[in-house]
N, CA, C and O atoms as a GROMACS GRO file, in nm:
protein
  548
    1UNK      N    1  -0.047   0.352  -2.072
    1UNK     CA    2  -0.079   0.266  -1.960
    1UNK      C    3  -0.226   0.233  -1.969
    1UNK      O    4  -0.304   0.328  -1.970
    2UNK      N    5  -0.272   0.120  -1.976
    2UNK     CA    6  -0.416   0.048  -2.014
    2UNK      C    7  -0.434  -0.055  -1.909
    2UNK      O    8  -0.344  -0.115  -1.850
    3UNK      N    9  -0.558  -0.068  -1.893
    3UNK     CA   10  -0.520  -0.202  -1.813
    3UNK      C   11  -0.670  -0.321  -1.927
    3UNK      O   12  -0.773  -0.376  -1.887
    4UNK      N   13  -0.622  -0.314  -2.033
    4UNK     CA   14  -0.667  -0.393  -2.105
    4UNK      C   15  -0.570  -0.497  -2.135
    4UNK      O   16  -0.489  -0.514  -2.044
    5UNK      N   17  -0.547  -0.616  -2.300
    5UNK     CA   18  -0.474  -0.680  -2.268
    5UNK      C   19  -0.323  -0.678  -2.320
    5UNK      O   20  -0.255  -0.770  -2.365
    6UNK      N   21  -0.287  -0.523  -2.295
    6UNK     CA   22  -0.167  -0.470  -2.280
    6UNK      C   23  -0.087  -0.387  -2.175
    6UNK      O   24   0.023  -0.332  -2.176
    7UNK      N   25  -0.201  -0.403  -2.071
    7UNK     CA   26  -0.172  -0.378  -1.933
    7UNK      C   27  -0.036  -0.393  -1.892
    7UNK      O   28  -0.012  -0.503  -1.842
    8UNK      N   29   0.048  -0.322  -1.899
    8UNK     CA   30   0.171  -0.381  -1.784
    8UNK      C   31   0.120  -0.488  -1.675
    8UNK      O   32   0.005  -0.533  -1.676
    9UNK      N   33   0.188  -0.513  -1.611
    9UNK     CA   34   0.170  -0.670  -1.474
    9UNK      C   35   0.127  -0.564  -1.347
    9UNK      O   36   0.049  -0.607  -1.262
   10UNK      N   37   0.170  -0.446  -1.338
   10UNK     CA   38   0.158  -0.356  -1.240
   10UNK      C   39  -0.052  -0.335  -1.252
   10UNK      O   40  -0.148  -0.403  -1.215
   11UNK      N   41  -0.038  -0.247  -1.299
   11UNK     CA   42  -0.170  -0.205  -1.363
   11UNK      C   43  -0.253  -0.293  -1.402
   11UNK      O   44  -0.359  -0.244  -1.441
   12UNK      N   45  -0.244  -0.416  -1.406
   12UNK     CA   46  -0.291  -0.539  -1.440
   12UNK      C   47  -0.353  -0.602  -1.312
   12UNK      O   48  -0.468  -0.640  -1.293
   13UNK      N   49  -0.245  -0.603  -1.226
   13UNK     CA   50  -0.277  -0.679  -1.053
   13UNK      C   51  -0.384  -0.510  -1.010
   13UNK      O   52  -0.494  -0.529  -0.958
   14UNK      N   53  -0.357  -0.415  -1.028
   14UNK     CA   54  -0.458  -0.324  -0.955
   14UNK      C   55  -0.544  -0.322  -0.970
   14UNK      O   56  -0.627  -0.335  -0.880
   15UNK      N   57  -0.580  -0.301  -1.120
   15UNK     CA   58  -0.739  -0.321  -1.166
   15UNK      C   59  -0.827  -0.472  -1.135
   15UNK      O   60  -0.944  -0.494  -1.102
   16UNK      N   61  -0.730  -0.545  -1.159
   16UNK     CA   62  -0.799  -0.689  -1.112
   16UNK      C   63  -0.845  -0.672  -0.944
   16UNK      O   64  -0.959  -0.697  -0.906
   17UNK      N   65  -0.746  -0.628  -0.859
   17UNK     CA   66  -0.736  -0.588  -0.731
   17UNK      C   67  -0.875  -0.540  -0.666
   17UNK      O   68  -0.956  -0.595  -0.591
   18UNK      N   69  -0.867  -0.408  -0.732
   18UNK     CA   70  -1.022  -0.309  -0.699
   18UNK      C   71  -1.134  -0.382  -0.749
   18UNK      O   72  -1.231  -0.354  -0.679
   19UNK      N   73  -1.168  -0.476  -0.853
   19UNK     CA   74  -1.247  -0.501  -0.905
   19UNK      C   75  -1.300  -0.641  -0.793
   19UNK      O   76  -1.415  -0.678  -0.767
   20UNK      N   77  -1.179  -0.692  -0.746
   20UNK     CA   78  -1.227  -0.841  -0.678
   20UNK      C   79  -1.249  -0.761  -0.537
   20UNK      O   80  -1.361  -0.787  -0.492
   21UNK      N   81  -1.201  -0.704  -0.484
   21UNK     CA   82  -1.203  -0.578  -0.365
   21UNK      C   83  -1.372  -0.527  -0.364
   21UNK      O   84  -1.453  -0.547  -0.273
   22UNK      N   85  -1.394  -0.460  -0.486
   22UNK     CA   86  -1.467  -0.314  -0.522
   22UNK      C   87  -1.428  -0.202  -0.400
   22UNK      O   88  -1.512  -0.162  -0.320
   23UNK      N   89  -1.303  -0.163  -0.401
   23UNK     CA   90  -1.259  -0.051  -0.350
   23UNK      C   91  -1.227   0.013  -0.476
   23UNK      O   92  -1.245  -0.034  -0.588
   24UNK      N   93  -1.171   0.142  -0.438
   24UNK     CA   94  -1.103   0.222  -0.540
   24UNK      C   95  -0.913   0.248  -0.488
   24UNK      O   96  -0.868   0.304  -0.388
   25UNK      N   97  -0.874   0.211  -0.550
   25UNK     CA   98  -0.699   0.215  -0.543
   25UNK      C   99  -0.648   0.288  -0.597
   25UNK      O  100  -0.677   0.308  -0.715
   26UNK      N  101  -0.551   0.359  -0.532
   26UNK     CA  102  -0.447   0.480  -0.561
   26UNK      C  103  -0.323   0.432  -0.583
   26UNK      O  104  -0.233   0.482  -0.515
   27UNK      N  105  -0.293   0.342  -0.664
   27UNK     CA  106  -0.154   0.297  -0.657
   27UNK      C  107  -0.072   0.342  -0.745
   27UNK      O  108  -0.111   0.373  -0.857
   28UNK      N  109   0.078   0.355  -0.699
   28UNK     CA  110   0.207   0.436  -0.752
   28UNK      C  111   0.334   0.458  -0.681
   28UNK      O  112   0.338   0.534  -0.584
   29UNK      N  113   0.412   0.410  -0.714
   29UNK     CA  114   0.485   0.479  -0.867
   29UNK      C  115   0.497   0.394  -0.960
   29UNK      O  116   0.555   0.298  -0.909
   30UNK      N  117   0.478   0.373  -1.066
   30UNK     CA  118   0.432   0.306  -1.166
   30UNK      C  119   0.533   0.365  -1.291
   30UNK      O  120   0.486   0.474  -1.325
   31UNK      N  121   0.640   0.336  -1.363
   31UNK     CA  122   0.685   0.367  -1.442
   31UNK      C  123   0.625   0.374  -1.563
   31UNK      O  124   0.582   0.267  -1.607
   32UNK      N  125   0.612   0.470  -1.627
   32UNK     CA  126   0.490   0.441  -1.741
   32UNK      C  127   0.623   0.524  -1.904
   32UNK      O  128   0.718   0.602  -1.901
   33UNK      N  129   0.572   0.470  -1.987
   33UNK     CA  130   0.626   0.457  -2.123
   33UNK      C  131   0.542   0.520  -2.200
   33UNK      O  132   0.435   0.467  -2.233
   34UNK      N  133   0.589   0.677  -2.252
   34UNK     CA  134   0.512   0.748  -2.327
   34UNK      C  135   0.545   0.722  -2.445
   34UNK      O  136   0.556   0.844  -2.434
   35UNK      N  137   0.576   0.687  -2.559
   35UNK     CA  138   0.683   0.717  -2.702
   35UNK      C  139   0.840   0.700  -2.626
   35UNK      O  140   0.871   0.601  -2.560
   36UNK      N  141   0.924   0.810  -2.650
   36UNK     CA  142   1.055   0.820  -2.611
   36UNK      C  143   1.052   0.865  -2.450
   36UNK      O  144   1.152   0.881  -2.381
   37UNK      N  145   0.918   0.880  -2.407
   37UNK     CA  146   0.957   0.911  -2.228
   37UNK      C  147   0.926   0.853  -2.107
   37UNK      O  148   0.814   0.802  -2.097
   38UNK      N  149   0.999   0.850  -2.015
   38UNK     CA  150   0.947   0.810  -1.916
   38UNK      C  151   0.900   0.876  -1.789
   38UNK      O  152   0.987   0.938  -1.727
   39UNK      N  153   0.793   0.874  -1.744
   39UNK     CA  154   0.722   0.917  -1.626
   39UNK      C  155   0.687   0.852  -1.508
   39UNK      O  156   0.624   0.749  -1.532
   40UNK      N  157   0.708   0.876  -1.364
   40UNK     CA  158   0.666   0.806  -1.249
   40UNK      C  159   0.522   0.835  -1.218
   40UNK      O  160   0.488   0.952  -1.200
   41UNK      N  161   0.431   0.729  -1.211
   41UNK     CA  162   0.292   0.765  -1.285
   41UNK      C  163   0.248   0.678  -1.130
   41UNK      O  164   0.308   0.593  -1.062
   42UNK      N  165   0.115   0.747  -1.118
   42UNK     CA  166   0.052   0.671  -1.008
   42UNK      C  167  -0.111   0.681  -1.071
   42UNK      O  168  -0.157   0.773  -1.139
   43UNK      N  169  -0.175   0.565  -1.028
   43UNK     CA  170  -0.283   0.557  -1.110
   43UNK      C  171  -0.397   0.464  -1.023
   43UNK      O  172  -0.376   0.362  -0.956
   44UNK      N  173  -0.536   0.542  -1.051
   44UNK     CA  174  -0.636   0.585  -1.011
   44UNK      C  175  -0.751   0.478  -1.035
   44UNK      O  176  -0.832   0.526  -1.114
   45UNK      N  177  -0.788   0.343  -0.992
   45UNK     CA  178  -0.885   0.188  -1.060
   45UNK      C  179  -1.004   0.305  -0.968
   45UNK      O  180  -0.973   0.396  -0.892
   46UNK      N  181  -1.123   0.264  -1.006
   46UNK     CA  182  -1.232   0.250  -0.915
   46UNK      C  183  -1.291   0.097  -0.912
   46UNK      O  184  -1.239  -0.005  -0.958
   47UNK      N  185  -1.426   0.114  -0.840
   47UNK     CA  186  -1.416  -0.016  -0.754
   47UNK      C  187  -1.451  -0.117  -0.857
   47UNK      O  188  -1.422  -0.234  -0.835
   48UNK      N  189  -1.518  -0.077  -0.987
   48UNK     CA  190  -1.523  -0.152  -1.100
   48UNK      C  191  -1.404  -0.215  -1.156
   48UNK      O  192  -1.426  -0.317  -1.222
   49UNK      N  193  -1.230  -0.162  -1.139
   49UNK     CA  194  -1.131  -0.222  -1.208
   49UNK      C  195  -1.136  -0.123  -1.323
   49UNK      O  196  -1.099  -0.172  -1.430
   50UNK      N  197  -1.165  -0.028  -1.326
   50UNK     CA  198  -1.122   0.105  -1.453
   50UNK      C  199  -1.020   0.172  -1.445
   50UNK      O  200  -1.018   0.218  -1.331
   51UNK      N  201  -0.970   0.190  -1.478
   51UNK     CA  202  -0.859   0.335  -1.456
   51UNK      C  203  -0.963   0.451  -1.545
   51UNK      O  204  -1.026   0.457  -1.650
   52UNK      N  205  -0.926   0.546  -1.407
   52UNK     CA  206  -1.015   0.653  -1.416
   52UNK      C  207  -0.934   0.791  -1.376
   52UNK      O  208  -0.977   0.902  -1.346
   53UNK      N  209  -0.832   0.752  -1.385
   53UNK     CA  210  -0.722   0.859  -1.398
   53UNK      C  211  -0.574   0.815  -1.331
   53UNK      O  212  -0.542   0.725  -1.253
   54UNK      N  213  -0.499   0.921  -1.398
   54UNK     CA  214  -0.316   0.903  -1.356
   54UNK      C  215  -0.263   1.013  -1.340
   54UNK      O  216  -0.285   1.115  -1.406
   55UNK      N  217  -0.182   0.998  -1.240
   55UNK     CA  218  -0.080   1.148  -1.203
   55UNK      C  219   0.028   1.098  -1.251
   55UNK      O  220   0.059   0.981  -1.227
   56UNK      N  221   0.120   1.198  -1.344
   56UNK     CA  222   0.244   1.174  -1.404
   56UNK      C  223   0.303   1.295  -1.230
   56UNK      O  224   0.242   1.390  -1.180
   57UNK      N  225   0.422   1.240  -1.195
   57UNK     CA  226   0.467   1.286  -1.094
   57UNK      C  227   0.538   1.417  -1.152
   57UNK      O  228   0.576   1.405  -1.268
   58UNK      N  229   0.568   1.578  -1.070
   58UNK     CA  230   0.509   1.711  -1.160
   58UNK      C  231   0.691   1.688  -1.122
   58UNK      O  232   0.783   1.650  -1.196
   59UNK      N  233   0.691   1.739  -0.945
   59UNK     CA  234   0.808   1.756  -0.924
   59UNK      C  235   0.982   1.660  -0.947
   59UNK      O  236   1.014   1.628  -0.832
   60UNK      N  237   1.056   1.625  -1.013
   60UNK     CA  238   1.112   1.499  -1.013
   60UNK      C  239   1.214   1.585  -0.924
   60UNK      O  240   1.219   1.708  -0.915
   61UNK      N  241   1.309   1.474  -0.849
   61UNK     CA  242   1.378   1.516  -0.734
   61UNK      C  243   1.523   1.474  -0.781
   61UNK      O  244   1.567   1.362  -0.803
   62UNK      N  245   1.600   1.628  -0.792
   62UNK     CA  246   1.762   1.654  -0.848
   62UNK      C  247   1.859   1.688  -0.690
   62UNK      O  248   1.822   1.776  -0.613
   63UNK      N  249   1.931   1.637  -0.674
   63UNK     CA  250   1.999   1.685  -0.539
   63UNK      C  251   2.160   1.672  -0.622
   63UNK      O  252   2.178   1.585  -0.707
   64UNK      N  253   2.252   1.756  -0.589
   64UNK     CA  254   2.398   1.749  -0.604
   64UNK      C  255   2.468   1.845  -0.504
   64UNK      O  256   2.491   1.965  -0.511
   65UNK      N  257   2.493   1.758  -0.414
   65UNK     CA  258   2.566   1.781  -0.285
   65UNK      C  259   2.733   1.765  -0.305
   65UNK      O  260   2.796   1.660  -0.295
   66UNK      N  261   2.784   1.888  -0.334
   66UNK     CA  262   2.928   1.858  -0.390
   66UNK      C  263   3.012   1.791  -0.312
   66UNK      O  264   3.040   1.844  -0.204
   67UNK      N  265   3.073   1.661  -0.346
   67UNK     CA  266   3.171   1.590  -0.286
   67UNK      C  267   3.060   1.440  -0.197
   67UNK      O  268   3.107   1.329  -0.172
   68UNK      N  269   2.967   1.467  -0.177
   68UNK     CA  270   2.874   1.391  -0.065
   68UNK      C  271   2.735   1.301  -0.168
   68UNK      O  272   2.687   1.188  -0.156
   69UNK      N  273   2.711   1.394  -0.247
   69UNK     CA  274   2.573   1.283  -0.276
   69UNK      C  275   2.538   1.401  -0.440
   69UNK      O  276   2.544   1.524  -0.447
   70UNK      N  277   2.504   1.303  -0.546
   70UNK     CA  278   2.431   1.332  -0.640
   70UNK      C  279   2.367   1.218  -0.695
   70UNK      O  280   2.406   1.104  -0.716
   71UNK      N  281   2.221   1.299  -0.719
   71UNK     CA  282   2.120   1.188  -0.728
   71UNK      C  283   2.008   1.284  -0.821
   71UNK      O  284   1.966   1.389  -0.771
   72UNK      N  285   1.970   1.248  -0.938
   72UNK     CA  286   1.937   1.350  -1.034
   72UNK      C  287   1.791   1.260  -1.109
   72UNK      O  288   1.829   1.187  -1.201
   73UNK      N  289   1.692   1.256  -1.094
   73UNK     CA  290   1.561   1.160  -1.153
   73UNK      C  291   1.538   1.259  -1.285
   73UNK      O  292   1.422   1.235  -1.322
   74UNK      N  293   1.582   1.335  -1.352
   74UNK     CA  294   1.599   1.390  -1.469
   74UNK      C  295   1.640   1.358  -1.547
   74UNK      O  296   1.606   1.374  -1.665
   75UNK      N  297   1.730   1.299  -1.500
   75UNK     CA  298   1.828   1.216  -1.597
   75UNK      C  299   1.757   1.123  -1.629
   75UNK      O  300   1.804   1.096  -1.740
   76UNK      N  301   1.651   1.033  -1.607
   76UNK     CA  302   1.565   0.929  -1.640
   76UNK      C  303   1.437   0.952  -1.666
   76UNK      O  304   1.359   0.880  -1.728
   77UNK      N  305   1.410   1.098  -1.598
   77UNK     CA  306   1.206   1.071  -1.551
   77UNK      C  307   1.170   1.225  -1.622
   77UNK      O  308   1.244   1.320  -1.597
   78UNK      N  309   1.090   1.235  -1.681
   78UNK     CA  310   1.031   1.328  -1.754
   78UNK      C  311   0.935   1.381  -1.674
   78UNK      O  312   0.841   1.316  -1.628
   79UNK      N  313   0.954   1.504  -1.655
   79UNK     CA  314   0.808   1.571  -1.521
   79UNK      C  315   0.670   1.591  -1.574
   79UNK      O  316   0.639   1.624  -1.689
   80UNK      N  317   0.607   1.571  -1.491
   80UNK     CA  318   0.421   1.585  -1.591
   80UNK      C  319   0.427   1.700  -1.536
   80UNK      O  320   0.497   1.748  -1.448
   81UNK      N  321   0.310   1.755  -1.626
   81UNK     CA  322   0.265   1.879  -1.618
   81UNK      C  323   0.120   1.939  -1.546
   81UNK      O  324   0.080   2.056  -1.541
   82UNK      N  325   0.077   1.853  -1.509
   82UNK     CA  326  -0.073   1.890  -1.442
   82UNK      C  327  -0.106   1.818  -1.299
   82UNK      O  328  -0.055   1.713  -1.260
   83UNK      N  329  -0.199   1.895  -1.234
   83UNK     CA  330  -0.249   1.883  -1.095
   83UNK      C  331  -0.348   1.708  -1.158
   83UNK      O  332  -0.380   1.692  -1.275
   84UNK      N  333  -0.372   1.621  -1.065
   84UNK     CA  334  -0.444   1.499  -1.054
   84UNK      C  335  -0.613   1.501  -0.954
   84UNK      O  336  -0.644   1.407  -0.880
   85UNK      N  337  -0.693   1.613  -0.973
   85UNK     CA  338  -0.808   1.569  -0.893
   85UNK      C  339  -0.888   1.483  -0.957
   85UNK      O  340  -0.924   1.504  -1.073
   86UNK      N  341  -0.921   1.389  -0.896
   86UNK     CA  342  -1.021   1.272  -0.909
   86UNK      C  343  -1.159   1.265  -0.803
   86UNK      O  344  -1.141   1.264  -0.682
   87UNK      N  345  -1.282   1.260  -0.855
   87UNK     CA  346  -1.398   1.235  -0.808
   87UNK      C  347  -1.381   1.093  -0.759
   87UNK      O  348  -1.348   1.014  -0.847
   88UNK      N  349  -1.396   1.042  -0.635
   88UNK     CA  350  -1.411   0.905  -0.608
   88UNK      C  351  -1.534   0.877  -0.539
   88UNK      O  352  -1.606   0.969  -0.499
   89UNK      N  353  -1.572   0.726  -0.517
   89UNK     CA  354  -1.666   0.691  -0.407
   89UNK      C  355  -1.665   0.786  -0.264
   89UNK      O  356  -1.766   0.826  -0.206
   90UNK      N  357  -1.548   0.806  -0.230
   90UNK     CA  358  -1.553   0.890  -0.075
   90UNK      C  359  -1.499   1.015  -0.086
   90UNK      O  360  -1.443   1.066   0.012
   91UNK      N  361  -1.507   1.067  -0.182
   91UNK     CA  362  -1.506   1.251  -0.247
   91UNK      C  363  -1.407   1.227  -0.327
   91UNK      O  364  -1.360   1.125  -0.378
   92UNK      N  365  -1.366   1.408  -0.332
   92UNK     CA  366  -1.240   1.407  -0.469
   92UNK      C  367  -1.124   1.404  -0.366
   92UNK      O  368  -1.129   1.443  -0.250
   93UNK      N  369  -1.006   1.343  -0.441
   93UNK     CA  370  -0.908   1.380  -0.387
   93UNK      C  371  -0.789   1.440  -0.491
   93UNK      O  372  -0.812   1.461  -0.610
   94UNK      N  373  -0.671   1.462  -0.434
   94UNK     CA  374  -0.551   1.536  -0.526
   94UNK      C  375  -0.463   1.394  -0.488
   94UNK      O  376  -0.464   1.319  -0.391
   95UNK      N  377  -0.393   1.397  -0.608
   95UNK     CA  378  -0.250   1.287  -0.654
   95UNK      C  379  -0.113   1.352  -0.639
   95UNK      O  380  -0.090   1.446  -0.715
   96UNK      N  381  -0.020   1.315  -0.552
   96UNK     CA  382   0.097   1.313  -0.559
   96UNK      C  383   0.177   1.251  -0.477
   96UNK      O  384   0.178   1.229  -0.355
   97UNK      N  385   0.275   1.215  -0.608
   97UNK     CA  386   0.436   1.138  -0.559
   97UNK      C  387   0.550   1.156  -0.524
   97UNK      O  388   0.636   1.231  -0.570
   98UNK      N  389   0.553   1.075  -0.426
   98UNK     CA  390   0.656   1.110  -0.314
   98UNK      C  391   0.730   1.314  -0.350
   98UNK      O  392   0.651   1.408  -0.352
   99UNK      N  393   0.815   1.326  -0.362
   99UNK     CA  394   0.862   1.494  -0.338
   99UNK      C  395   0.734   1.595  -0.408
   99UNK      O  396   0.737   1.717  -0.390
  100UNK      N  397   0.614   1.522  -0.494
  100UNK     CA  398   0.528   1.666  -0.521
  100UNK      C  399   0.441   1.709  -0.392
  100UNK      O  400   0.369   1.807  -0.376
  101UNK      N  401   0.480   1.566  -0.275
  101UNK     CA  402   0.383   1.666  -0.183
  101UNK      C  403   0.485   1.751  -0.058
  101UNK      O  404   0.442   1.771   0.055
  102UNK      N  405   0.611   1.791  -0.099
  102UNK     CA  406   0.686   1.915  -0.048
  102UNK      C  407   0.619   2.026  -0.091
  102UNK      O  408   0.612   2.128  -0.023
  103UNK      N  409   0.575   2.015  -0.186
  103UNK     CA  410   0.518   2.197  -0.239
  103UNK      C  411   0.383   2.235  -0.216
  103UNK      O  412   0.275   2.191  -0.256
  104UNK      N  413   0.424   2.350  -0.124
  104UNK     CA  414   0.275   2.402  -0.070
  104UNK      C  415   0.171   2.412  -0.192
  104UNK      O  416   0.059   2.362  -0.197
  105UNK      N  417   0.236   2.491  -0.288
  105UNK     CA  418   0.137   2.516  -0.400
  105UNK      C  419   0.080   2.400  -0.462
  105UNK      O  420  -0.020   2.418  -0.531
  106UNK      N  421   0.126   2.283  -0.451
  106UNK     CA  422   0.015   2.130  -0.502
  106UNK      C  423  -0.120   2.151  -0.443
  106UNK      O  424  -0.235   2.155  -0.487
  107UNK      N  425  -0.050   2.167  -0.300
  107UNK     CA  426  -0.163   2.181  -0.174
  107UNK      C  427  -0.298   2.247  -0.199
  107UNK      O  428  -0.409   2.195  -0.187
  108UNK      N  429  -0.267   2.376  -0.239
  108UNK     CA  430  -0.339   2.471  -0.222
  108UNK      C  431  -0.424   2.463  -0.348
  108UNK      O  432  -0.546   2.485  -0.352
  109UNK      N  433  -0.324   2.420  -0.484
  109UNK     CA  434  -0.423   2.396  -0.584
  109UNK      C  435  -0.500   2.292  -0.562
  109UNK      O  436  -0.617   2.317  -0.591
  110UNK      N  437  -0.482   2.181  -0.521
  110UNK     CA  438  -0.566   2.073  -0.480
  110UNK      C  439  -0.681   2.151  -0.353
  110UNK      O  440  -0.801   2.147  -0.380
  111UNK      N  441  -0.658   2.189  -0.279
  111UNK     CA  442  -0.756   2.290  -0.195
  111UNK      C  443  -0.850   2.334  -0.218
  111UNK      O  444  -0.964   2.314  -0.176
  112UNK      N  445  -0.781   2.444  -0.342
  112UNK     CA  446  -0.875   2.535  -0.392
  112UNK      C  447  -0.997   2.486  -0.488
  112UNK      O  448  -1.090   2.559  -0.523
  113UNK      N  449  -0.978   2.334  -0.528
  113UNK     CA  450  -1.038   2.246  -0.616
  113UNK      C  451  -1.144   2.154  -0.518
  113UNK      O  452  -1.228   2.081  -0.571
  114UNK      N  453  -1.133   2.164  -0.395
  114UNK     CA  454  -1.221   2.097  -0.327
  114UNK      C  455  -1.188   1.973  -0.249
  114UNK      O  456  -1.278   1.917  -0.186
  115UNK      N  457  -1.066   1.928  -0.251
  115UNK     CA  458  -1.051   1.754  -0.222
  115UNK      C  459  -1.033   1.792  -0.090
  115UNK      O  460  -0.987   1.896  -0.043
  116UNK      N  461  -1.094   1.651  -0.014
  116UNK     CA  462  -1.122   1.611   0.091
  116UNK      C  463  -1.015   1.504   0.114
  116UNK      O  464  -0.962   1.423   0.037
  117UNK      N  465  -0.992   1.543   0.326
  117UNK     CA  466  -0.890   1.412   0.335
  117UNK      C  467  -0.980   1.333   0.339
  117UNK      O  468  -1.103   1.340   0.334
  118UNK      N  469  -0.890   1.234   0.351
  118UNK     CA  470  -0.925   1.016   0.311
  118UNK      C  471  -0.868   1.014   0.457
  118UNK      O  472  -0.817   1.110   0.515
  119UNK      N  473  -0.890   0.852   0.517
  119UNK     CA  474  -0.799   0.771   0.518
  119UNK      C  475  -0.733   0.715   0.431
  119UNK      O  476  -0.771   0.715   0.314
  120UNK      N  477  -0.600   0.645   0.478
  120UNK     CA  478  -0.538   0.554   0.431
  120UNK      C  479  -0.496   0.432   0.477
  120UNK      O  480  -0.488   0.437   0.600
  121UNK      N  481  -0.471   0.342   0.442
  121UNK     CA  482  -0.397   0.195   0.449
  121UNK      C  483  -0.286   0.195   0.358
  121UNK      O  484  -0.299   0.195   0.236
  122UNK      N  485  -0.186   0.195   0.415
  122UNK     CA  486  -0.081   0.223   0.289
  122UNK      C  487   0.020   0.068   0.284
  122UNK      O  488   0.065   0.018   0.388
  123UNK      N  489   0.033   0.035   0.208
  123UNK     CA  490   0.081  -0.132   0.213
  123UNK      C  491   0.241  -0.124   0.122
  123UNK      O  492   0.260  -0.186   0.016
  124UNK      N  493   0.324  -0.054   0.175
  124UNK     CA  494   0.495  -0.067   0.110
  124UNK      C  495   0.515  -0.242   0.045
  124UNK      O  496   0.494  -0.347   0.106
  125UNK      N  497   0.561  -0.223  -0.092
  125UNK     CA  498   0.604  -0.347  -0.119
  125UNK      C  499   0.740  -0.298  -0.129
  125UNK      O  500   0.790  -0.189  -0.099
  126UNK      N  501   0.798  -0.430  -0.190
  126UNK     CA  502   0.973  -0.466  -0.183
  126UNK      C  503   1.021  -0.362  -0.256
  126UNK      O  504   1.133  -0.312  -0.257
  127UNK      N  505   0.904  -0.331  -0.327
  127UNK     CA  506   1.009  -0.228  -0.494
  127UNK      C  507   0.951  -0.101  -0.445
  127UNK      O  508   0.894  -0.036  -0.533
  128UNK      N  509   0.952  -0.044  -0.313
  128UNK     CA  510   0.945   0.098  -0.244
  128UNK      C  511   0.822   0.135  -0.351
  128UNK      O  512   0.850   0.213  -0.442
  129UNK      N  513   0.706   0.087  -0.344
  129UNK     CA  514   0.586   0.135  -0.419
  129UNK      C  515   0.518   0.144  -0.328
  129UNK      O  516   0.531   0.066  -0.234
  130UNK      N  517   0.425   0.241  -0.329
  130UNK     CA  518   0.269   0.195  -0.242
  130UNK      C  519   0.152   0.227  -0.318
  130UNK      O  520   0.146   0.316  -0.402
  131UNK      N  521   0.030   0.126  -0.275
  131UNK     CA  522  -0.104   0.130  -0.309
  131UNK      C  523  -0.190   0.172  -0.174
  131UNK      O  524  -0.155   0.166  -0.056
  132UNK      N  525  -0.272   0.201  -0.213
  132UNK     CA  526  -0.316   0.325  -0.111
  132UNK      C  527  -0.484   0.260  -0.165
  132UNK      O  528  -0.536   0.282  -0.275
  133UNK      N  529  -0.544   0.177  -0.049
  133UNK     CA  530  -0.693   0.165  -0.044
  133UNK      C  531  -0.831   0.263  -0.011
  133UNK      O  532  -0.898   0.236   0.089
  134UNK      N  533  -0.857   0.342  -0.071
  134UNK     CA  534  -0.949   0.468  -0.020
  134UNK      C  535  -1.063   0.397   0.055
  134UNK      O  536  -1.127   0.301   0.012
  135UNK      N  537  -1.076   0.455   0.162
  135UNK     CA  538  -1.229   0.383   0.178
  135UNK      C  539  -1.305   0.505   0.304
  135UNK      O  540  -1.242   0.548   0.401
  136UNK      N  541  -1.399   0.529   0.283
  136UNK     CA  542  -1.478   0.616   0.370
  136UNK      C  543  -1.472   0.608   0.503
  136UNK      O  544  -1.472   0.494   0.552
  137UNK      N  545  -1.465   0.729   0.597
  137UNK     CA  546  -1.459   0.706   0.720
  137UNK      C  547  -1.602   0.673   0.816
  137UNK      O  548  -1.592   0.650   0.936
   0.00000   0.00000   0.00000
């Protein structure tokens, strides 16, 4: 995931975004293409239009409710392996997507690392994504 001129269209509109903005943007879920895998990736512009970091999403969410509901993101989504703190304009914060922030222990490792709450502005588009505008209180 680059946002040079092989940028996906996603990652492409963000960095352009922050840069015409100069905010810093948290936007995700972002399907991202490793070799043979795929990851739900949320990713990190500052106000320059850089990507300056990405959370591959840790927890992926398996439910099989016998007879009623199975719904398995394993079957498609490859889990990352590491915590996301990022230094920004309005402190550090911790990264996670949608079900990694059920687990206390994200929390606490992000905690124990220092990040500070934000506000947010959270702007839902059609394709259940959100970008998330950081900006100081």
């Amino acid at each position: 995931m680059r946002t040079g001129g092989d940028a996906s269209p996603s990652t492409a509109m963000l960095s352009e975004l922050s840069r015409s903005l100069k905010v810093t943007i948290v936007g995700g879920s972002i399907p991202e293409r490793s070799g043979d895998r795929l990851y739900n990736t949320c990713c990190v512009f500052d106000t320059d239009g850089k990507l300056i970091a990405k959370h591959r999403k840790i927890h992926v969410f398996d439910i099989d409710i016998s007879g009623k509901m199975t719904f398995k993101e394993s079957e498609t989504l490859i889990a990352g392996e590491t915590p996301t703190v990022i230094d920004t304009d309005v402190g550090r914060i911790g990264i996670g997507i949608c079900y990694d922030i059920q687990f206390q222990e994200l929390a606490a490792i992000y905690a124990s690392r220092g990040t500070v709450p934000c506000n947010y502005e959270v702007i839902i588009s059609s394709f259940r994504c959100f970008f998330t505008f950081v900006r100081s209180t």
